[in-house]
N, C-alpha and C positions, 0 to 999 in steps of 0.2 A: 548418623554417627558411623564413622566409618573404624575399622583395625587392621592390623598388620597379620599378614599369615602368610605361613610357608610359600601356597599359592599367590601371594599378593596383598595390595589394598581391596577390602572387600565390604559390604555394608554392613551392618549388626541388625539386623531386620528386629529384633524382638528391643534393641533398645533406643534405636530410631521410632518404633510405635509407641513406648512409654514416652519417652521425650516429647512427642507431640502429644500426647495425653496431657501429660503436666501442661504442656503450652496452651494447651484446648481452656483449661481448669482455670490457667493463670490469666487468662484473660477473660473470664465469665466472672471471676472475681474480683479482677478489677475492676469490671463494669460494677457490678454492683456495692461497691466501695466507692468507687464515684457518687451515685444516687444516694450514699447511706447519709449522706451530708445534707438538708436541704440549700443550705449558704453556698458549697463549693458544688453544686450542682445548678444552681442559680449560676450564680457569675459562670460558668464553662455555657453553659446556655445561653449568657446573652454575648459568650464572645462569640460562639461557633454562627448566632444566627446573626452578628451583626458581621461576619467577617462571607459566610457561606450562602446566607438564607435572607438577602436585603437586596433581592434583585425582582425587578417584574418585566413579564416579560414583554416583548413589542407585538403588536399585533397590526400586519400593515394591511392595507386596504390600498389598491391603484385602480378602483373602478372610475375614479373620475379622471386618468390620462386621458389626455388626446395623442402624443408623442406627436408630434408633425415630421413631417417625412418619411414617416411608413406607409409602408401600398397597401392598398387596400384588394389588389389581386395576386394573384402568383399563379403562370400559369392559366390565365383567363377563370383561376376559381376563386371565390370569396376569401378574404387573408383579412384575419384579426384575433390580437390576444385573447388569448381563454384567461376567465378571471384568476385564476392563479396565479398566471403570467405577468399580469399586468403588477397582481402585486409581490410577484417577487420583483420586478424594475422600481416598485416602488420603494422596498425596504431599504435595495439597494442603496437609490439615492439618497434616502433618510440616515439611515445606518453604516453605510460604506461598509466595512469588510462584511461579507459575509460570506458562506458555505452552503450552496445550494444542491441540497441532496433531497433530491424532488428524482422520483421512481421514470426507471427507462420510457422512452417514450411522453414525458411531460413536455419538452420542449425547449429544454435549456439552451439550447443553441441560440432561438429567438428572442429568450429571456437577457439572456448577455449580451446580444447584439443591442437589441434596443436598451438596454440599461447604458451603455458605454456610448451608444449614438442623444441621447436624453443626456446624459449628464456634461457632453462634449456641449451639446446646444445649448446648457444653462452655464454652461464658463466654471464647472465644477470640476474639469478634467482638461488637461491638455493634448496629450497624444496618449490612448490603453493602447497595449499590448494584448494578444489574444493569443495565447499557445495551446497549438492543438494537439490531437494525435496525430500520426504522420500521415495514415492513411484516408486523413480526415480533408486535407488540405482543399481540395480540390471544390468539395463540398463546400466545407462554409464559405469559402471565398464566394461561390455558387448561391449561395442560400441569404448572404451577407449584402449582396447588389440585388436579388430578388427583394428582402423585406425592405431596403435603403437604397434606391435604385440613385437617386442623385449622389449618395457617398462617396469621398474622396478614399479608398483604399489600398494599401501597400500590401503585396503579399511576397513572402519570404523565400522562395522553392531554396533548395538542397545545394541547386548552382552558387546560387546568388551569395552563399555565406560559405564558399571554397576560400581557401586561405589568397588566392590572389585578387579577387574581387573583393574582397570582407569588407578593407577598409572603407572600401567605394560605395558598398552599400548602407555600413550601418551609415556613413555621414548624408544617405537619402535620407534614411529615418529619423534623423538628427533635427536636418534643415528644414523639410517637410511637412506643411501643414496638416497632417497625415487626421480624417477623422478613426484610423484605426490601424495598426499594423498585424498582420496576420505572418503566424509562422508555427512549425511544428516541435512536437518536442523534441524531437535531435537537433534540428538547425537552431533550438534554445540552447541547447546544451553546449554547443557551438561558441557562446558569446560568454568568456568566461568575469568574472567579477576581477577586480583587480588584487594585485598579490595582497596589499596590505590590507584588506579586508579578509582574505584568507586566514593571512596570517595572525591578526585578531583572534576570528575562531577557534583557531588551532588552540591559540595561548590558554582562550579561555575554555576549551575542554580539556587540556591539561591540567589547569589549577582545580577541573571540578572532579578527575581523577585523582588530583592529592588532597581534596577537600573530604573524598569519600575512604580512602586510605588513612587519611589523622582518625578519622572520626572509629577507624577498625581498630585503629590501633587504643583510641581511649577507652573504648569497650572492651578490648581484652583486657589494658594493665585494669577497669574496674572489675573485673571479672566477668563480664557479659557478653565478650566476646566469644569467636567461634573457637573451637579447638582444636581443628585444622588449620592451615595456613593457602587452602587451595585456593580462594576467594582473593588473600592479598595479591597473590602468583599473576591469578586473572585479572587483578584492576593494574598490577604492576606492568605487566607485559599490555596492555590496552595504552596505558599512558606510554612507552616505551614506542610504541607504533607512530602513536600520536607524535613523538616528540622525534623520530626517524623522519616523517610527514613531513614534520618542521621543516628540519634540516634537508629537505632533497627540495622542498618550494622555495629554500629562500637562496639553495645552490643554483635553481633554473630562471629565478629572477633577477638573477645578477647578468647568468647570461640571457634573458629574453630581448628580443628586439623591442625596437621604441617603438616601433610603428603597431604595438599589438592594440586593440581596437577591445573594450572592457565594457561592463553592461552599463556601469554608470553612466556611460558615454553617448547611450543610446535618447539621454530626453524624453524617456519612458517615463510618467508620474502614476499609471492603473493600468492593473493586470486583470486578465481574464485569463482562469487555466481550467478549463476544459478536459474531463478525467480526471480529475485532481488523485484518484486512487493509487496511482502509476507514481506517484510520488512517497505514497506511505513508510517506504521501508527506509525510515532515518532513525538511527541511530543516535541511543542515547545514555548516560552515564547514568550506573545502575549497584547498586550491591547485591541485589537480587538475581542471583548467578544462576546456572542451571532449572530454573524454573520453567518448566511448559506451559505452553501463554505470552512467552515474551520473550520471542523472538527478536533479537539485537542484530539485525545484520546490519552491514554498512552499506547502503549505495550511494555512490557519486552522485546521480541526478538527484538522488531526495536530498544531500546537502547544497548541490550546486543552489537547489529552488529555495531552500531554507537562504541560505548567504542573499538571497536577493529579492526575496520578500522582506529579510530584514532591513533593506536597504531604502526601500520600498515606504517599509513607515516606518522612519529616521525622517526623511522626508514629507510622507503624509501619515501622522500617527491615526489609526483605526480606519485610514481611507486609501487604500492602494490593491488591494487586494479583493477578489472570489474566485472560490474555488467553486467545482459542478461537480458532481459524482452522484450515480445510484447507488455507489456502495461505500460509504463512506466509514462505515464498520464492516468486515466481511469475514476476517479471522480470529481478533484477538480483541479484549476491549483496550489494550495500551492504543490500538487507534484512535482513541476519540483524544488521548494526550498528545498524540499526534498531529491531529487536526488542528489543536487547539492551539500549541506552537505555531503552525503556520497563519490560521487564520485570527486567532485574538491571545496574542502573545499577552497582550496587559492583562487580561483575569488573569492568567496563573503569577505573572507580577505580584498582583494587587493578591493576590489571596494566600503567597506565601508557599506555591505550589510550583514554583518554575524547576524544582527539581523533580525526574520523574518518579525517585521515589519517596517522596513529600507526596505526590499524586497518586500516588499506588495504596499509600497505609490510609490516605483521606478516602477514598471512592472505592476502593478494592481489597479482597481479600483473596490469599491463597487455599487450595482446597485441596486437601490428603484425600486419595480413594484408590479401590483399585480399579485397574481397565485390562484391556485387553494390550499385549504385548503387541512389541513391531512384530513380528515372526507370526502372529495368528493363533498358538499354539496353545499360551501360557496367560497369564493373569499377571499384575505386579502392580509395586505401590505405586504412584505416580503423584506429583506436588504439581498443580496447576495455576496458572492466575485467572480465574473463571469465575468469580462472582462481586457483584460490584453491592458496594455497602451506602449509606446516604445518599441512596437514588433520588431522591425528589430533587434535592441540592446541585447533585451530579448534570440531572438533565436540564435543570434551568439552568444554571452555567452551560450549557453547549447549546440549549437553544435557545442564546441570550445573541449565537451569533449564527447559529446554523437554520434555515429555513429546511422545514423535511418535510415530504407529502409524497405519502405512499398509493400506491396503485388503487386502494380505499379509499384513501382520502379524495382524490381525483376522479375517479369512475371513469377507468381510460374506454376509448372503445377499445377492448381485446376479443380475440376469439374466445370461445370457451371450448374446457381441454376435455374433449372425449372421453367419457366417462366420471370426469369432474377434478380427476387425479393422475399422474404418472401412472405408467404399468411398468412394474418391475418381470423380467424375463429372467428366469434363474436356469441355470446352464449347469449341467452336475461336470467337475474336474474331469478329466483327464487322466489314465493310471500315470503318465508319463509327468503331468502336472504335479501329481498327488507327490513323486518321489521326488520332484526339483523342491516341493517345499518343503518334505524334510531334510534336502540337502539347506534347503535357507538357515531353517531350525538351529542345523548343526552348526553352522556359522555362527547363527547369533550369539549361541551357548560359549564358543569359543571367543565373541566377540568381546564377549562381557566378563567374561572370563580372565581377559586380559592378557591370552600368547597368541593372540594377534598382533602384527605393524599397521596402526588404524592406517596408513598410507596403502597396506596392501589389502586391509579389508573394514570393513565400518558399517555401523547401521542402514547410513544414509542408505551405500551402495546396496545391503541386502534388502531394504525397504525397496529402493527404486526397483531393483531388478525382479521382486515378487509382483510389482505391478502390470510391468511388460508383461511377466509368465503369465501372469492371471489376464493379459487381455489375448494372448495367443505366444504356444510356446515359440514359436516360429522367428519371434524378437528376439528368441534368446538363442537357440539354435537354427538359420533359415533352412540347413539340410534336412530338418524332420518333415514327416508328412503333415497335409493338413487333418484338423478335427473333423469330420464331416460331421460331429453335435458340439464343436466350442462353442464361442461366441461368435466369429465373423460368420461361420455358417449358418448361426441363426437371426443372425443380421440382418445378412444376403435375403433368405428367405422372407422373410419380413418386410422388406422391403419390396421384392418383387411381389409380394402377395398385394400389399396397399396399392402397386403398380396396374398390377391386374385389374382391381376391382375399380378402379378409378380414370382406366384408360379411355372409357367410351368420354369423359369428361376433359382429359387432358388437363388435370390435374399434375403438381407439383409438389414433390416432395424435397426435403431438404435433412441435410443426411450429416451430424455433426461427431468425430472424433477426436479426443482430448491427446492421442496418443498415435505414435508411429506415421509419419510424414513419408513421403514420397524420398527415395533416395537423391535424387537432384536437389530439390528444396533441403535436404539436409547436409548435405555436402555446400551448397550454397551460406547456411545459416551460419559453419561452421567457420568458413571462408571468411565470412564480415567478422565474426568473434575475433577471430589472429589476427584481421588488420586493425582493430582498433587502436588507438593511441591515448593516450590523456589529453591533448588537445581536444580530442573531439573531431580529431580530420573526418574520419572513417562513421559513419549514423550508427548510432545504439541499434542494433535488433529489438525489436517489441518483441523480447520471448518470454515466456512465461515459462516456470520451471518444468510444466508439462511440455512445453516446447523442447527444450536442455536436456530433458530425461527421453523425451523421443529422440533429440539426436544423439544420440549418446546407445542407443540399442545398435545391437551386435549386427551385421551382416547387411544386404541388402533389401532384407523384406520388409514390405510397408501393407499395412493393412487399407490404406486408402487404395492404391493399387490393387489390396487384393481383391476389396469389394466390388471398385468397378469392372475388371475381369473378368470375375464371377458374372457379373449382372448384364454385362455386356452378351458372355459364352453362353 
């Protein structure tokens, strides 16, 4: 509940906590008003379990494949599915779509290959497609003629799908009795769907942004609407985007060339995508505005995959698609509505749930508490989307399509971690640190405050920038001295200690930083960002926002530099 005041719009902290008291109350009592009934507790019981709780789940078993045409060596050493393996190729064929989020290290790469070689041999599959990651290329193509040494397969490089060669290659892929096509995720991203499939989409998340706009506007004239107008603001300007979108795709389809080369074109009937996690961040039409947990950003690559997994099964419903990933959840639970859009679009069909927030009031609840501020300093209320409600229902719906088998389930060979656990190294601040974070402080006060230009200062940037500070001021200022007790100095040490003690062995250490890149490598990263085009001329950078936020630190200092330096001197 927000008001008006000299200072600005600000929140009403003591009547935004009654408000949610009341809503806390009103809906514990309408739970129990449901129940007070036995009749209208009955009937809502036998529709939730016949609509939610009427599924069992598949349990596959592949120990009796042979698969022919797998080696039985690799490398002169023994080569055969581990039984897990065998039965994730077998659900595969049974089930078609699935989501195999089987823990690093299981083996999924082997798993897909013989799933897509097995199902090409039984005349269940014409030409899959196999997208990888880009650094991956070389690998599977590698790993792919090792397990199927007789395989007929295409592989995609970065050349091959340049705008003057495209046409020539995708019509290899076309003509080709191809038993597999391999290619990366940029050089997918490469091969765009045709306009009027775009434009489809477009249409129909416009009408689901006026769908969720009527519906604000019925709940205020019935009185149940919000009292602010900041939500319509936000779905209005989101449709407005969308409907801008419209109009510049269908300005560049009039002028695009005939000769543009589309994925439908490709003769592609079964995808294999490999990381499927890289795909997560799609976007999707929401009233649930400002809530932490759910995260709406847009990325082109998670639509471009959505436009052509939809296309995908149009063509073969419930058989065109697997996704691989160990992390198939890793921030938020709106990923598993995520997944579930790409991987078994018809349960949220069939169940009435194809909008995400029909999916959010079914399996989820938002949750008031306090935390710890961005600044470090302060406490404050915070609304998250963090706990999920009809779990049983929840996970049999996802593992009706998702096969998952964690590090337990499996019994990988791993090392085990010295001493059984992480050791955390706690490093006391810096006087110099200590004062940059109460300059952060000051900012955010001012941030929130609202006589800031968020364009000249914003959470994001003081969050980003306390992270640098906090892993060495030197990101933020490179003029300053170093810490001889920060962090990188007790890194350095630490590592040449393990150096030391391990050297009569010739042992190998391996040395990972989430932050601060080499100034070359970022000056390079920065260079591919500017040339990108919407085509897709120019490859996506695989960055990750800790990659963004390392290049993006002030000056030329780089902590991988420093360490090796150090360890070198």
């Amino acid at each position: 509940i927000q008001i008006d005041t000299p200072e600005g719009v600000i929140v009403n902290k003591e009547a935004t906590i009654a408000a949610r008291e009341a809503q806390r109350k009103l809906r514990e009592e309408f739970s129990r008003w449901i129940l007070d009934d036995e009749k209208r507790a009955g009937e809502l019981a036998r529709i939730y379990n016949d609509t939610y709780n009427a599924m069992r789940l598949y349990e596959a078993d592949g120990s009796h494949l042979v698969l022919p045409g797998i080696a039985d060596t690799i490398e002169g050493k023994h080569f055969a599915l581990r039984p897990h393996q065998k039965s994730a190729v077998w659900r595969i064929i049974q089930k078609g779509n699935t989501l195999v989020a089987h823990a690093v290290g299981a083996g999924k790469t082997y798993e897909m290959i013989a799933a897509g070689m097995e199902m090409k041999r039984l005349g269940m599959i014409n030409k899959p497609l196999y997208v990888v990651p880009n650094h991956m290329l070389e690998q599977w193509s590698r790993e792919f003629l090792q397990a199927y040494p007789a395989a007929n397969i295409l592989v995609a490089s970065k050349a091959d799908l340049q705008k003057e060669k495209r046409r020539k290659f995708v019509s290899r892929i076309a003509t080709g009795n191809w038993d597999a096509v391999v290619m990366t995720h940029s050089s997918y991203g490469r091969i765009p769907v045709s306009v009027e499939r775009k434009e489809k989409h477009i249409r129909d998340q416009i009408e689901q942004y006026e769908s969720a706009l009527r519906a604000e506007s019925e709940e205020k004239k019935a009185g149940r609407g919000r009292s602010e107008n900041r939500l319509v603001k936000q779905l209005e300007k989101q449709k407005m985007r969308l409907e801008e979108k419209l109009r510049t795709l269908l300005e560049d389809g009039k002028n695009a060339k005939d000769n543009q080369v589309n994925f439908e074109e490709l003769g592609v009937d079964f995808m294999f995508v490999d990381e499927g996690h890289n795909f997560k961040n799609l976007s999707y039409v929401t009233r649930m505005q400002r809530i932490a947990g759910l995260p709406n950003s847009h990325s082109q690559r998670a639509e471009d995959m959505l436009l052509k997994t939809q296309y995908l099964d149009e063509l073969h419903p419930g058989r065109s698609l697997v996704f691989a990933t160990g992390t198939p959840i890793s921030n938020t639970v709106a990923e598993m509505y995520t997944m579930t859009r790409y991987v078994a679009p018809h349960l949220l069909r069939e169940s009435g749930l194809e909008m995400f927030d029909s999916w959010a009031r079914q399996f989820g609840r938002t949750v008031t508490g306090m935390e710890i501020s961005p600044d470090g300093r302060n406490f404050r209320e915070n609304t998250r989307f963090s706990r999920f409600t009809n779990v049983p229902e929840l996970l049999t719906m996802f593992r009706s399509f998702a096969d998952v088998k964690t590090k337990e389930d499996l019994d990988l060979p791993l090392p085990d971690l010295k001493g059984g656990k992480p050791e955390v190294v706690s490093v006391k601040p810096s006087e110099t640190l200590t004062n940059y974070v109460d300059e952060l402080v000051a900012r955010a006060e001012r941030i929130r405050g609202g006589s800031v230009d968020p364009r000249e200062d914003n959470m994001l940037k003081v969050t980003s920038e306390g992270r640098l500070a906090a892993l060495d001021m030197r990101l933020i200022d490179d003029t300053l001295p170093a810490d001889p007790n920060g962090k990188v100095a007790r890194a350095t040490d630490n590592i040449y200690d393990i150096w030391k003690a391990t050297s009569k062995d010739r042992l190998a250490q391996m040395v990972f930083c989430d932050l601060s890149v080499p100034s070359k490598q970022k000056a390079t990263g920065l260079k591919e960002a500017e040339n990108q085009d919407q085509d897709g001329e120019t490859a996506k950078p695989e960055a990750s926002p800790d990659d963004l936020l390392a290049a993006a630190s002030r000056g030329s200092f780089s902590v991988y530099d420093e360490i090796k330096k150090n360890l070198v001197d």
